[in-house]
C-alpha positions in Angstrom: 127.8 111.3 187.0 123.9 110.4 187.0 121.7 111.3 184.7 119.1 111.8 186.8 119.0 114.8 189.2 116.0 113.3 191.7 115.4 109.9 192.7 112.8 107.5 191.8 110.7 108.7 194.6 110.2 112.3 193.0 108.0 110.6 190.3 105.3 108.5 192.4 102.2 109.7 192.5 100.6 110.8 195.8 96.9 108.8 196.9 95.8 111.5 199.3 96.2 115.5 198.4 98.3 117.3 201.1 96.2 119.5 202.9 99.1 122.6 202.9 98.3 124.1 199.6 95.5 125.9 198.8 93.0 125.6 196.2 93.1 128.9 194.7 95.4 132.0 194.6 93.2 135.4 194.3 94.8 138.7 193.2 93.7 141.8 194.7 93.8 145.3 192.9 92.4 148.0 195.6 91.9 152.1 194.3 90.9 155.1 196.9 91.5 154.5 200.6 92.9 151.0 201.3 90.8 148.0 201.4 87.5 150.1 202.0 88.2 151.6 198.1 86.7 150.0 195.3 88.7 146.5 193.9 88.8 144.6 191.6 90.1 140.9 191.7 91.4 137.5 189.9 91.3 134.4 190.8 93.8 131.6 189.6 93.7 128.0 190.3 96.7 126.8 192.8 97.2 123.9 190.2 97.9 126.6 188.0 100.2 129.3 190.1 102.3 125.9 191.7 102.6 124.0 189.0 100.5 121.0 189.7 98.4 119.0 187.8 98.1 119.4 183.8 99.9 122.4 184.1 103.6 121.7 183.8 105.4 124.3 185.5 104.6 127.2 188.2 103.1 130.7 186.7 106.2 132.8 185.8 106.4 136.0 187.4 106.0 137.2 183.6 102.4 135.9 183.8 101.3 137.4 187.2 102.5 140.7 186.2 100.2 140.9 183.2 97.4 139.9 185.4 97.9 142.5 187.7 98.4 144.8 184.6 95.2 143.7 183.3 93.6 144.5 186.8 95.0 147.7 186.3 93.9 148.5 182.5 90.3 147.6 184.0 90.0 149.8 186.7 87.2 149.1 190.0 84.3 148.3 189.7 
């Protein structure tokens, strides 16, 4: 059985970004009447939601929960 679970080709390092992820993730809290209320927003680095990068693994679900939580403790603007 190997000890590996992906081949040697998981681990090389790409020369040219793929242009099918975005750059940043923004979170959207809306109060009153749909989108024409008053919001209130965050913005996280894609890096950061996927995984990429220095961070080492995607944002847990955990994680984006408390933002939206903290969204919600703030109120509109």
């Amino acid at each position: 059985m190997p000890t590996e679970r992906y081949g040697e080709l998981a681990r090389t390092r790409t020369h040219e970004p793929s242009e099918d992820w975005p750059t940043m993730i923004e979170v959207v809290a809306y109060w009153g009447e749909g989108r024409r209320g008053r919001r209130r927003s965050i913005e996280i680095p894609a890096d950061q939601f996927f995984g990429r990068g220095t961070y080492g693994a995607p944002l847990s679900g955990a994680a984006l929960i408390g933002m939206v939580e903290r969204l919600r403790r703030q109120g509109p603007k």
